[in-house]
C-alpha positions, 0 to 999 in steps of 0.5 A, a space after each residue: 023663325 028669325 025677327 030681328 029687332 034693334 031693341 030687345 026689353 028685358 022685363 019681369 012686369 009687362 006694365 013696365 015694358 008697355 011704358 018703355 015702348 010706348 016712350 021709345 016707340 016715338 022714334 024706333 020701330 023694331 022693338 021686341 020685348 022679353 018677359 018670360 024668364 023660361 024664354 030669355 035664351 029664345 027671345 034673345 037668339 029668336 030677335 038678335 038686338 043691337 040694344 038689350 035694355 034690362 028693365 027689372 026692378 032691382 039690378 041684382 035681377 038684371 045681371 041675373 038675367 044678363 048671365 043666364 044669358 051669357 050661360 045658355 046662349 051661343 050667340 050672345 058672345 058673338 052678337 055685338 051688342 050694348 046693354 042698358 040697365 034701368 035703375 032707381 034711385 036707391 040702386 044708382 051707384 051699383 048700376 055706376 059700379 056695373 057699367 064702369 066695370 064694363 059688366 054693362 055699357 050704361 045705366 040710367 035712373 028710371 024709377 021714379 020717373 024724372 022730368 027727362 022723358 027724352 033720356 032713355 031714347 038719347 041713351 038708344 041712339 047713343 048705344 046704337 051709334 056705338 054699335 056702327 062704330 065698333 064695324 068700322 076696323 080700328 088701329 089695332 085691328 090691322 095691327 094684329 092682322 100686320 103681325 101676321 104678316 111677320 113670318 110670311 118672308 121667312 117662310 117665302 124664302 125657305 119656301 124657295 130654298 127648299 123649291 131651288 134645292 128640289 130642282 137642282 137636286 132633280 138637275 143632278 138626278 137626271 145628269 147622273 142618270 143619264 151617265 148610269 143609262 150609257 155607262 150601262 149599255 156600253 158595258 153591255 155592248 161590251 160584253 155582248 161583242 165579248 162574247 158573254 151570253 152567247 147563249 142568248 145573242 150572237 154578235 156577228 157584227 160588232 162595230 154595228 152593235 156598237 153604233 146602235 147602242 149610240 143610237 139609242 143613247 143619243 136618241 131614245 135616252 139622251 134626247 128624252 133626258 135633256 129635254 126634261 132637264 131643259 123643263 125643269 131648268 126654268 122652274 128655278 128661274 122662275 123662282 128667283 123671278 118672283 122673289 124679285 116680283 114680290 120685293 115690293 110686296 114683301 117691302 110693305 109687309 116688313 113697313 106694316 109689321 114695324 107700324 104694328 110694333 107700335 100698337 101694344 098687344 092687348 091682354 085680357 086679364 080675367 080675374 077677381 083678386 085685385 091684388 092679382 091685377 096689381 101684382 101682373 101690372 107690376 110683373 107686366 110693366 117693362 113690356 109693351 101690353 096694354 092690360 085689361 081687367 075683367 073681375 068676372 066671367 061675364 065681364 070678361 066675355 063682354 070685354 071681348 065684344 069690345 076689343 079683341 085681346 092677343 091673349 087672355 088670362 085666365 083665373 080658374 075660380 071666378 065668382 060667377 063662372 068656372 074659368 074652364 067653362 068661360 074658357 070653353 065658351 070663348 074656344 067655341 065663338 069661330 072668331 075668338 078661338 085662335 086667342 092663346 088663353 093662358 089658365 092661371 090660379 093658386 090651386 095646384 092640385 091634379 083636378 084643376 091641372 087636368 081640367 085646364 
């Protein structure tokens, strides 16, 4: 059964996560809490929260944690959510380093106790409005949609081409059958009043067979031939119809496309090597990208919660999560599967080719 909670605590010691939803309980209501390792992924995917805060008493065992989530759960990658770790004092610049480096949203110092006992619920309802902010679609959220829109024209007016050069081809078809169909039964008028086959028809009148092929050709054939070409004709027309009906749609198009020109395409880059993100910000300097780095799987795969890449690339050797796999778990979220994801790494042997 599905209980969703605003807040998830995260905690080993459930003295802690008493004290934290005694101090939040003041002014949020829909709180869960997490202290069985073994029950991490359930607890997580059971409450889906908008706020997971990490409550362990050293941050090596919040981002423990934290990945094994990112490892065994299909939903995490897809929920937005914002984390906030609790640190002491001794561990305040790592927490600094994990959420400048976007590993977490923000960290706070809780341990000990400060004389600030309205911080941890300011730093909720901050990462809470974050949360309703990032619904909103942003500038390049129309972009990338605008940049679809680019080839829609060529393909609306190949598209009618093609339809126009189908219906004069189908004009033409039944013109020439319709003199194939006369010149036929005037040949065999012909050589029925000749005489040929009079074993199987004698013709004693000849001018009256003459009369009854015409008949025919103008009646039966003809008649039934010019009225599908007449049919057919206005398809054409009404091709060239609605190009003109579209112009102004197609007008806005080409205008949404050229403002999107303007929003530079995101690439994620995922990698631990910070030579490698200096040497791609040189290589990538002339062209209109804005690049993100992640040093890490995880990293990565949050960035993505926050901003949606047009491309990420990809190192094969992370140090928290083969490439491959991030790559896997990345293809399996429906909206992020369509990002193009180039694999990138110094190892050039057929094991990493064939896995890539």
């Amino acid at each position: 059964m599905t209980t969703a909670a605003a807040i998830l605590i995260a905690t080993e010691n459930v003295a802690d996560a008493n004290l934290i939803m005694k101090q939040l309980s003041q002014e949020f209501h829909d709180i869960a809490v997490s202290t069985d390792p073994k029950r991490a992924v359930q607890d997580f995917e059971r409450h889906k929260p908008k706020i997971v805060i990490l409550a362990f008493n050293q941050l090596e065992k919040a981002e423990r944690y934290y990945l094994g989530l990112y490892r065994r759960s299909t939903l995490v990658h897809a929920l937005p959510h914002r984390t906030l770790i609790l640190c002491s004092a001794e561990e305040l610049r790592r927490g600094y380093e994990l959420c400048a480096s976007e590993h977490f949203d923000d960290y706070m110092l809780f341990w000990p106790m400060t004389n600030d006992p309205y911080r941890l619920r300011m730093s909720v309802h901050q990462a809470l409005r974050q949360i309703a902010h990032c619904a909103a679609p942003t500038a390049r959220d129309f972009a990338v949609q605008a940049r679809q829109l680019g080839p829609m024209e060529t393909v609306l007016e190949d598209g009618m081409a093609r339809g126009r050069a189908q219906i004069d081809s189908a004009t033409r078809s039944l013109a020439a059958a319709e003199h194939d169909i006369g010149a036929a039964l005037d040949g065999l008028s012909r050589r029925l009043s000749q005489g040929e086959h009079g074993d199987l028809v004698q013709v004693t009148d000849p001018s009256g067979l003459d009369l009854e092929i015409n008949r025919v050709k103008q009646e039966e054939i003809e008649g039934p031939l010019r009225s599908l070409d007449a049919a057919v004709r206005p398809l054409g027309q009404w091709a060239g119809a609605l190009t003109q009906e579209l112009a102004p749609q197609l007008q806005s198009a080409r205008a949404l496309q050229s403002l999107a020109e303007r929003v530079p395409a995101t690439v994620l880059v995922v990698d631990d090597d910070t030579f490698q993100h200096k040497l791609l910000r040189q290589i990538l300097a002339g062209e209109q990208l804005d690049l993100v780095f992640a040093a890490s799987a995880a990293e990565g795969l949050a960035a993505l919660r926050k901003r949606r890449p047009d491309l990420i690339l990809m190192d094969v050797e992370l140090p928290d999560m083969n490439g491959i796999e991030a790559t896997q778990r990345i293809k399996a979220i429906e909206q992020y599967a369509n990002i193009p994801v180039i694999m990138i790494t110094g190892h050039s042997g057929k094991e990493a080719v064939m896995e890539s």
